[in-house]
GUMARTOR-530630 format. One record per residue: x negated, y, z of N, C-alpha, C, CB in turn; residue number from 1. Coordinates in steps of 0.001 Angstrom, whole numbers, padded with zeros to 6 digits. Last residue first. Glycine has a CB too. Example, Ala and Ser with C-alpha at 12.3 -4.5 7.8 and 13.67 -1.06 7.14 Angstrom:
! GUMARTOR-530630
{n_X->-012850 n_Y->-002250 n_Z->007080 ca_X->-013670 ca_Y->-001060 ca_Z->007140 c_X->-012900 c_Y->000030 c_Z->007870 cb_X->-014084 cb_Y->-000598 cb_Z->005725 num->2}
{n_X->-013190 n_Y->-005690 n_Z->007800 ca_X->-012300 ca_Y->-004500 ca_Z->007800 c_X->-013200 c_Y->-003300 c_Z->007800 cb_X->-011308 cb_Y->-004473 cb_Z->009046 num->1}
END
This chain:
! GUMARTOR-530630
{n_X->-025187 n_Y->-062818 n_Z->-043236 ca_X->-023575 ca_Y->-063322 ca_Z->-044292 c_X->-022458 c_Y->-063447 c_Z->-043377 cb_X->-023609 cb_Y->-065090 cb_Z->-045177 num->84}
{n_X->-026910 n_Y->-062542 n_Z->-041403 ca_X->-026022 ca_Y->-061601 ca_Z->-042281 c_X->-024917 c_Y->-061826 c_Z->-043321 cb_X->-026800 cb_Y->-060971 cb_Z->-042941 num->83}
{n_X->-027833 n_Y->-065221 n_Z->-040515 ca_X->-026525 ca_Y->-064169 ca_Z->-039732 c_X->-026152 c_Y->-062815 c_Z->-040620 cb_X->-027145 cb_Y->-063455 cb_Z->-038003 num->82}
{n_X->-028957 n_Y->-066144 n_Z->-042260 ca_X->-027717 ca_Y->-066599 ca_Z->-042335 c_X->-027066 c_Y->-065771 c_Z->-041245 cb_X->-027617 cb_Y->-068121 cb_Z->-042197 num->81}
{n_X->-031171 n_Y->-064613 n_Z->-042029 ca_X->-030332 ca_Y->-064697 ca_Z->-043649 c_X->-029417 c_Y->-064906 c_Z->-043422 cb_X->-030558 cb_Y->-065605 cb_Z->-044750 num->80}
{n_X->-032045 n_Y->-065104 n_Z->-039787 ca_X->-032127 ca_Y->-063839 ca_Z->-039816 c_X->-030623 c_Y->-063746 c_Z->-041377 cb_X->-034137 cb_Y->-063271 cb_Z->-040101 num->79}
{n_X->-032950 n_Y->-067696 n_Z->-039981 ca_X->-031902 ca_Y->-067513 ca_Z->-039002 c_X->-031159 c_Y->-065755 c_Z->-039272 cb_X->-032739 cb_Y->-067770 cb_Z->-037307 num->78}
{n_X->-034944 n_Y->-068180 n_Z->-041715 ca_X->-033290 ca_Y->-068057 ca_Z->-042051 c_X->-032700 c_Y->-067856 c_Z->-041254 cb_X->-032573 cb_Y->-068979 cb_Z->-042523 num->77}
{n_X->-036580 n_Y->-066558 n_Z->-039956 ca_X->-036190 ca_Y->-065204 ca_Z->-041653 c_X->-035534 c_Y->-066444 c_Z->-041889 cb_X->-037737 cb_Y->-064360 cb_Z->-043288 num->76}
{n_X->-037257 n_Y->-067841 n_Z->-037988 ca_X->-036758 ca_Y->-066362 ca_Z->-037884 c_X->-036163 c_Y->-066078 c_Z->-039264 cb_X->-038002 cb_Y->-065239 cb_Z->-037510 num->75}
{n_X->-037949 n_Y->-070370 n_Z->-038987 ca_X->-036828 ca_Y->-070191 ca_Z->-038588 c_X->-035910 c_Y->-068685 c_Z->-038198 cb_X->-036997 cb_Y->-070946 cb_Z->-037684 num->74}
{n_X->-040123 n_Y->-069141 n_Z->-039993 ca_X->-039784 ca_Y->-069475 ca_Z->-040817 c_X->-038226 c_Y->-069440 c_Z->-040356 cb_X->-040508 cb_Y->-070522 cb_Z->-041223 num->73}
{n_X->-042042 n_Y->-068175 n_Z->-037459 ca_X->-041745 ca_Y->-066844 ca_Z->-038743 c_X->-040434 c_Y->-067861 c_Z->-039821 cb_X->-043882 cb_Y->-066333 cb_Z->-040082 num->72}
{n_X->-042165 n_Y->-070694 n_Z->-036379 ca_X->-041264 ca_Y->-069956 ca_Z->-035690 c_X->-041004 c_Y->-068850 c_Z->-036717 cb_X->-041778 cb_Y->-069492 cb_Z->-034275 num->71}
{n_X->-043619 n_Y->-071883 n_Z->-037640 ca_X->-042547 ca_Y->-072611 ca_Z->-037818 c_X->-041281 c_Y->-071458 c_Z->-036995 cb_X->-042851 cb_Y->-074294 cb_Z->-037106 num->70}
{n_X->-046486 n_Y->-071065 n_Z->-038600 ca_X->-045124 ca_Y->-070640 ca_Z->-038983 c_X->-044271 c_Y->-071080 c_Z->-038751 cb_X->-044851 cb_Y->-070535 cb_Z->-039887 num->69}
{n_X->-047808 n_Y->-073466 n_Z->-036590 ca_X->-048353 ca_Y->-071972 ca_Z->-036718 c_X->-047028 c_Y->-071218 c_Z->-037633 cb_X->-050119 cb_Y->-071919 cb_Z->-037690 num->68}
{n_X->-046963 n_Y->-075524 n_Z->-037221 ca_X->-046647 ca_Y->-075160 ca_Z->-035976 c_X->-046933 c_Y->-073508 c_Z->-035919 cb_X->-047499 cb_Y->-076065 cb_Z->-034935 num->67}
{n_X->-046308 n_Y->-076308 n_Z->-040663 ca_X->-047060 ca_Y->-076269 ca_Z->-039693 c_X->-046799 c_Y->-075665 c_Z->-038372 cb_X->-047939 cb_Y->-075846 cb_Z->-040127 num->66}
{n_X->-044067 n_Y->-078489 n_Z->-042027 ca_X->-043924 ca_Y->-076641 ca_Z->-041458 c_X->-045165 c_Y->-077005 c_Z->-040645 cb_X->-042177 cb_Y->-075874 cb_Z->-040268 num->65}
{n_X->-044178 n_Y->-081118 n_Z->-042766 ca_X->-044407 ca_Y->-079899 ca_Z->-043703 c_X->-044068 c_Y->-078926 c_Z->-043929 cb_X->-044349 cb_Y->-079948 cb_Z->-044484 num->64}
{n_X->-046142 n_Y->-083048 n_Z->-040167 ca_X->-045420 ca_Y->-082842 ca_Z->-040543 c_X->-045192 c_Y->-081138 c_Z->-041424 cb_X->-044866 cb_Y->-083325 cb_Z->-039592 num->63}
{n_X->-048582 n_Y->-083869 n_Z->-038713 ca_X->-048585 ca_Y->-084071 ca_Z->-040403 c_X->-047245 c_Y->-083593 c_Z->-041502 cb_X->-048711 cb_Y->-085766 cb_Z->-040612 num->62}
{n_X->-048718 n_Y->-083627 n_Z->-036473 ca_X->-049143 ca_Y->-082673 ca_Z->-037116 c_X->-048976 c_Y->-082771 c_Z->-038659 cb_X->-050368 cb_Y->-082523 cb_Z->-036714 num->61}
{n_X->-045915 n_Y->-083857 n_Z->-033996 ca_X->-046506 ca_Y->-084390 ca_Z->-035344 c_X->-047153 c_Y->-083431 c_Z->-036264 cb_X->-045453 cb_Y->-085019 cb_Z->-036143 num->60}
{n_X->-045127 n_Y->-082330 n_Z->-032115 ca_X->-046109 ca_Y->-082865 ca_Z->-031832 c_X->-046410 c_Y->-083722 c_Z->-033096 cb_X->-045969 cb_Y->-083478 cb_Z->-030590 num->59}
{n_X->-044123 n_Y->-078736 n_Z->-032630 ca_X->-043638 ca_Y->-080314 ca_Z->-033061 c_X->-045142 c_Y->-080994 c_Z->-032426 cb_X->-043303 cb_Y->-080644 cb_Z->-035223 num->58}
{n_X->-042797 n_Y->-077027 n_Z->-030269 ca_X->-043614 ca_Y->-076839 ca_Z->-031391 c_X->-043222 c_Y->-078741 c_Z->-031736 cb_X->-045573 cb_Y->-076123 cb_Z->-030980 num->57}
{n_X->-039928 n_Y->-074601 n_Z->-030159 ca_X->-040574 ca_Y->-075642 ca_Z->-029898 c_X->-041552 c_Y->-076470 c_Z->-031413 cb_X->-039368 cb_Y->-076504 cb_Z->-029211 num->56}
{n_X->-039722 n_Y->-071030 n_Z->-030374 ca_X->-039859 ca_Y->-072270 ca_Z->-031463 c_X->-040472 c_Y->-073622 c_Z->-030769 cb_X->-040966 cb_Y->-071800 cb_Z->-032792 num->55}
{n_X->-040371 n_Y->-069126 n_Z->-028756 ca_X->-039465 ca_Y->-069838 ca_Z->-029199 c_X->-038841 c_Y->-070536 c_Z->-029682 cb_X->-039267 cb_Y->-069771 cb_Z->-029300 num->54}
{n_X->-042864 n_Y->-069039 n_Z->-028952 ca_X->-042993 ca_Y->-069542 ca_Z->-027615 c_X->-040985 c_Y->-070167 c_Z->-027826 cb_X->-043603 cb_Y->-067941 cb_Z->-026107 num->53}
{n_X->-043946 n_Y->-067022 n_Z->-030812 ca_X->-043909 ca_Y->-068385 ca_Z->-030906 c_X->-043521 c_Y->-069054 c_Z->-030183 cb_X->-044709 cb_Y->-068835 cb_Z->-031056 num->52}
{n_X->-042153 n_Y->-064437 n_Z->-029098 ca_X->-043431 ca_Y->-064998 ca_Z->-030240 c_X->-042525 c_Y->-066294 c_Z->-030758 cb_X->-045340 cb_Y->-065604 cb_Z->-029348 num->51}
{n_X->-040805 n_Y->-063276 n_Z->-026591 ca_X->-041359 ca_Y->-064938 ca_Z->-026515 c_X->-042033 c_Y->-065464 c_Z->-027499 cb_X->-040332 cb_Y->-065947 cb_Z->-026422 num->50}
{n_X->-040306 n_Y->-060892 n_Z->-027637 ca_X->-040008 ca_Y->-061009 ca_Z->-026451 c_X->-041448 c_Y->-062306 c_Z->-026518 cb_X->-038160 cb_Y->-061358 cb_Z->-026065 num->49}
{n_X->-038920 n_Y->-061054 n_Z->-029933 ca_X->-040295 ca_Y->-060486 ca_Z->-030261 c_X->-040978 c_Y->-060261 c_Z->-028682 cb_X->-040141 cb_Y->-058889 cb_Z->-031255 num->48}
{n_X->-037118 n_Y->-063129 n_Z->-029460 ca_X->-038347 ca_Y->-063279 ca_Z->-030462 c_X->-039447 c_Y->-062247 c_Z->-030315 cb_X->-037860 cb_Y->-063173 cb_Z->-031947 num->47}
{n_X->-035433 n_Y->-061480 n_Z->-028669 ca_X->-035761 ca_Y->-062755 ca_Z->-028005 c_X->-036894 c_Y->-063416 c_Z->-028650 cb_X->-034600 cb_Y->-063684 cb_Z->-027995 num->46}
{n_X->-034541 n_Y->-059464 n_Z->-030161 ca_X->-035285 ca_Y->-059074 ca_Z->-029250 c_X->-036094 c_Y->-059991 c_Z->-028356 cb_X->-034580 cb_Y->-058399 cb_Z->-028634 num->45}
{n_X->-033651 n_Y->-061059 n_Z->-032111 ca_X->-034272 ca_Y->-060249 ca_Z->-032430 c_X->-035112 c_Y->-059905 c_Z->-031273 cb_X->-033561 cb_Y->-059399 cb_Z->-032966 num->44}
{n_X->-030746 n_Y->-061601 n_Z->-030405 ca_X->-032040 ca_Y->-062487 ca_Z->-031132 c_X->-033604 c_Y->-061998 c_Z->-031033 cb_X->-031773 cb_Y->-062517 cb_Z->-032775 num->43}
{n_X->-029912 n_Y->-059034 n_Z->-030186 ca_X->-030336 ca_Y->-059870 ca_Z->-028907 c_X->-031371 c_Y->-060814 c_Z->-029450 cb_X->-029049 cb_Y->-060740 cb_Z->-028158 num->42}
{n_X->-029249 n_Y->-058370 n_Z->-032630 ca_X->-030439 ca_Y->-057320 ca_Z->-032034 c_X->-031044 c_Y->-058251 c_Z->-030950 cb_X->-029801 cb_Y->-055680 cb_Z->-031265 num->41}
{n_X->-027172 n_Y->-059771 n_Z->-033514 ca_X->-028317 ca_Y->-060062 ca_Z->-034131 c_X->-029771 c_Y->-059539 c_Z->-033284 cb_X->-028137 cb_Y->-059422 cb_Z->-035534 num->40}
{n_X->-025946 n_Y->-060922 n_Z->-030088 ca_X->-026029 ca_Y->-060837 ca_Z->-031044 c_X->-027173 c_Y->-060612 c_Z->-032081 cb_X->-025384 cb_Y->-060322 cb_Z->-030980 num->39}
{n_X->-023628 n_Y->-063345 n_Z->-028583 ca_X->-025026 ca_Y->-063122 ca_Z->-028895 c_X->-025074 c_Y->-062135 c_Z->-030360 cb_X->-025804 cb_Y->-064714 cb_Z->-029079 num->38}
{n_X->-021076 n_Y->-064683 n_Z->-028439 ca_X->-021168 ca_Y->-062857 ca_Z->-028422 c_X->-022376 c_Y->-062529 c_Z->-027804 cb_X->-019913 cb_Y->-061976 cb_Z->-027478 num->37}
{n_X->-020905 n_Y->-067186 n_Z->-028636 ca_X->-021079 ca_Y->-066787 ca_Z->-027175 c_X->-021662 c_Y->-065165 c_Z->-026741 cb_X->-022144 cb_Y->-067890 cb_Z->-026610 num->36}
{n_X->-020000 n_Y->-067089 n_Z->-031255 ca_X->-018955 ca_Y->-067272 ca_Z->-030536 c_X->-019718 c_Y->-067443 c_Z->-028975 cb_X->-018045 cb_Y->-068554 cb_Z->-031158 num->35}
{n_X->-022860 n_Y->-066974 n_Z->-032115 ca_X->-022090 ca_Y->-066194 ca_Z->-032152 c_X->-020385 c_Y->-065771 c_Z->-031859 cb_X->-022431 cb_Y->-066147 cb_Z->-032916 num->34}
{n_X->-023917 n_Y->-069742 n_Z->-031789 ca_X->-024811 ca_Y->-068308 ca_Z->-030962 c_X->-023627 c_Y->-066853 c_Z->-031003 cb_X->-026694 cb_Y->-067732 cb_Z->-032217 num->33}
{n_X->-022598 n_Y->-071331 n_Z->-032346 ca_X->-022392 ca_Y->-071530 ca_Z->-031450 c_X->-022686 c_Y->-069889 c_Z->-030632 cb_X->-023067 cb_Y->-072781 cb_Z->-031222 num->32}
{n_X->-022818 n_Y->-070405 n_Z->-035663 ca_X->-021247 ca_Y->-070299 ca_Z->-034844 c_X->-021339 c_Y->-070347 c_Z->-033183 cb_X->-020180 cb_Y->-071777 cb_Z->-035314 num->31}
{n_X->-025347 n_Y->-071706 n_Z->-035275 ca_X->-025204 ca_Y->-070284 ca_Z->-035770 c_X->-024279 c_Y->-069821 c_Z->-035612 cb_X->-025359 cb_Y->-070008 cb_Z->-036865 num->30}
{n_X->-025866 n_Y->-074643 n_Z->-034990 ca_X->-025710 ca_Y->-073667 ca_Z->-033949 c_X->-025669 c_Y->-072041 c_Z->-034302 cb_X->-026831 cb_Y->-073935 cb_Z->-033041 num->29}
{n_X->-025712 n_Y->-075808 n_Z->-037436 ca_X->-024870 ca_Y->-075838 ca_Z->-036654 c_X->-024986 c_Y->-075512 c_Z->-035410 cb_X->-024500 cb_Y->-076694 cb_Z->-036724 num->28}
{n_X->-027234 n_Y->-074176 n_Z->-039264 ca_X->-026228 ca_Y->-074114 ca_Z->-039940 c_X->-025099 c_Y->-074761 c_Z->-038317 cb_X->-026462 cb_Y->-075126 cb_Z->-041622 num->27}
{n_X->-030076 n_Y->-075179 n_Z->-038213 ca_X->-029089 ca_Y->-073490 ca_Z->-037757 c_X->-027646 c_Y->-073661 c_Z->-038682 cb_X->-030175 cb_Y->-071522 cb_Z->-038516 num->26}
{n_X->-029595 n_Y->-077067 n_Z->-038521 ca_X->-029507 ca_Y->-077074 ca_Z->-037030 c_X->-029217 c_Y->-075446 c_Z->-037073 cb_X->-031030 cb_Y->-077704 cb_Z->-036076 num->25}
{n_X->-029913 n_Y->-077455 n_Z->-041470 ca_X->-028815 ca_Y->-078051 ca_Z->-040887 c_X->-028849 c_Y->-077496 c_Z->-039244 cb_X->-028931 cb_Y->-079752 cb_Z->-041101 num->24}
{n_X->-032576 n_Y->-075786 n_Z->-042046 ca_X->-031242 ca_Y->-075200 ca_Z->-042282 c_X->-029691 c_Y->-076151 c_Z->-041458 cb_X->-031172 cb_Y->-075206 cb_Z->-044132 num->23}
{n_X->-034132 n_Y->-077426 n_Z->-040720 ca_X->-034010 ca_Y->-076361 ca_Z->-039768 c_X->-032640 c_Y->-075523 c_Z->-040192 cb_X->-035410 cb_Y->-075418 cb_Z->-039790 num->22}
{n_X->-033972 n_Y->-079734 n_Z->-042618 ca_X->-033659 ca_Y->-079428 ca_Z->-041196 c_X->-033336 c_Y->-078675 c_Z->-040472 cb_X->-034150 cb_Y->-079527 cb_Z->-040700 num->21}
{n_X->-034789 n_Y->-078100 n_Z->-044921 ca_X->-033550 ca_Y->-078873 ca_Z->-044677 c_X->-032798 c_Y->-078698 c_Z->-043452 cb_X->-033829 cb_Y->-080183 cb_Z->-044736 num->20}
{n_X->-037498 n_Y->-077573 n_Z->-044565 ca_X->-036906 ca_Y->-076601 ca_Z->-044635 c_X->-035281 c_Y->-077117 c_Z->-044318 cb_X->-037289 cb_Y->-075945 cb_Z->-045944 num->19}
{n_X->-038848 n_Y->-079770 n_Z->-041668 ca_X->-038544 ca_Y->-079566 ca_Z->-042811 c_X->-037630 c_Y->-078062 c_Z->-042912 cb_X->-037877 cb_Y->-080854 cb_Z->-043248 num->18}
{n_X->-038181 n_Y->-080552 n_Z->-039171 ca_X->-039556 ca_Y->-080665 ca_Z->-039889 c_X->-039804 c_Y->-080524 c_Z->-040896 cb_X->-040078 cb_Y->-081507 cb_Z->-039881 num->17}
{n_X->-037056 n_Y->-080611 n_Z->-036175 ca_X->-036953 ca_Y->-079981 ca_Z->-037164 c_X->-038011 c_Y->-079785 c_Z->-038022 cb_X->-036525 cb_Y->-079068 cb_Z->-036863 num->16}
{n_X->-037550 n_Y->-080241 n_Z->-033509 ca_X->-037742 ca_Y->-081676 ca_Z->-034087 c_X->-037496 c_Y->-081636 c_Z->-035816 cb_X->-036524 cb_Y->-082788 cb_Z->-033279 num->15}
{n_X->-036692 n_Y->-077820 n_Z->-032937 ca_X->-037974 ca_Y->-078510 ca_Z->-032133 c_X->-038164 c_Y->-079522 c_Z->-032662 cb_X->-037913 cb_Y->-078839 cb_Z->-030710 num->14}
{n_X->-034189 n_Y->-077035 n_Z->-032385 ca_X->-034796 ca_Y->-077005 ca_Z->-033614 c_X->-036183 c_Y->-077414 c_Z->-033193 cb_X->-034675 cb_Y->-075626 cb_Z->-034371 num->13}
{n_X->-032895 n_Y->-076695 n_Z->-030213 ca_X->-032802 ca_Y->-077709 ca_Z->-031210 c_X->-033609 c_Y->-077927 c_Z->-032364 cb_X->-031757 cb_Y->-077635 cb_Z->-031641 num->12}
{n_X->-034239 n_Y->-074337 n_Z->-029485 ca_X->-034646 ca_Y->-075746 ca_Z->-028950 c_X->-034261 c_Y->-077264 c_Z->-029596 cb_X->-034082 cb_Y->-075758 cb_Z->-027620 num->11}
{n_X->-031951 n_Y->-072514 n_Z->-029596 ca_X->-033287 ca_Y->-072527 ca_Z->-030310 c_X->-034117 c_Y->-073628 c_Z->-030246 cb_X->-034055 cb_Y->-071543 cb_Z->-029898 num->10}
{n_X->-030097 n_Y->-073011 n_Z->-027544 ca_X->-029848 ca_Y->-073459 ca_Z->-028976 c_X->-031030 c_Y->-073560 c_Z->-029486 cb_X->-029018 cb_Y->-072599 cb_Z->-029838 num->9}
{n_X->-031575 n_Y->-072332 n_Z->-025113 ca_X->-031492 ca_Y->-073618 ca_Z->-025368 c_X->-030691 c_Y->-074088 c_Z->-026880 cb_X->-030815 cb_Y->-074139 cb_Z->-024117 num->8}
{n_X->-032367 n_Y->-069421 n_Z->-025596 ca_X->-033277 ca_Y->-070660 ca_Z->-025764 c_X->-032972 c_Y->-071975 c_Z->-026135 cb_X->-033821 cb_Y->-070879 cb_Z->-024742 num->7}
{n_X->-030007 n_Y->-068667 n_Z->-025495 ca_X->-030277 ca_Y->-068319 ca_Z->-027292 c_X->-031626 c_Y->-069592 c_Z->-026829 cb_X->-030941 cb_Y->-065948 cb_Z->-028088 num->6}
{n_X->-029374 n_Y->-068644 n_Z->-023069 ca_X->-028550 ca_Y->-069385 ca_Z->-023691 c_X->-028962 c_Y->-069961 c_Z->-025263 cb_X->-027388 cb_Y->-068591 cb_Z->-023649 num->5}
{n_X->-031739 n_Y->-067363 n_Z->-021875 ca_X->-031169 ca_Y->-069246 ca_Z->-021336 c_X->-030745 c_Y->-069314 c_Z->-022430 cb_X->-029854 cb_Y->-069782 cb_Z->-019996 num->4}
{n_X->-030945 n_Y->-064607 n_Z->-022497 ca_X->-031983 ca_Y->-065540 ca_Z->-022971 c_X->-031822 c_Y->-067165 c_Z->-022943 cb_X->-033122 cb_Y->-065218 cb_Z->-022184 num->3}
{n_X->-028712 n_Y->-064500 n_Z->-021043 ca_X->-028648 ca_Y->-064662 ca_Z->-022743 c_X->-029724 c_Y->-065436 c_Z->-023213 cb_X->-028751 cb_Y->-063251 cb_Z->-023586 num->2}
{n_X->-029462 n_Y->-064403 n_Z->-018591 ca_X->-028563 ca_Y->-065487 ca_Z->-018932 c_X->-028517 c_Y->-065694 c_Z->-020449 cb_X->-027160 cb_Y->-065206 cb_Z->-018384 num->1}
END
């Protein structure tokens, strides 16, 4: 069920194409993940679980996260902003 849950926030970020972006969608699902008493390890484990597979990929290639990091990128802020 956790998984479901951390997927379908993570999913917002699928359209996310920029460093900006991805900071505004985790900036507003980062309260959501943690008022549903997800926590850092669960993440963590959901990633190394699913790879890349958590990161919806973008179908625009021109866009300036390539598909190939987009998931290492959202990991290390998602990772920043849950330690504050």
């Amino acid at each position: 069920m956790e998984d479901n849950l951390i997927k379908s926030y993570l999913s917002k970020l699928g359209n996310a194409n920029s460093s900006e972006e991805i900071d505004r969608v985790l900036n507003e699902i980062i309260p959501l993940l943690k008022s549903s008493g997800i926590s850092l390890p669960q993440i963590m484990m959901y990633f190394k679980m699913y790879g890349d597979e958590a990161i919806p990929k973008s179908q625009d290639h021109s866009n300036s996260i390539s598909n190939s990091n987009k998931a290492q990128i959202v990991l290390q802020k998602l990772l920043a902003k849950l330690k504050d």
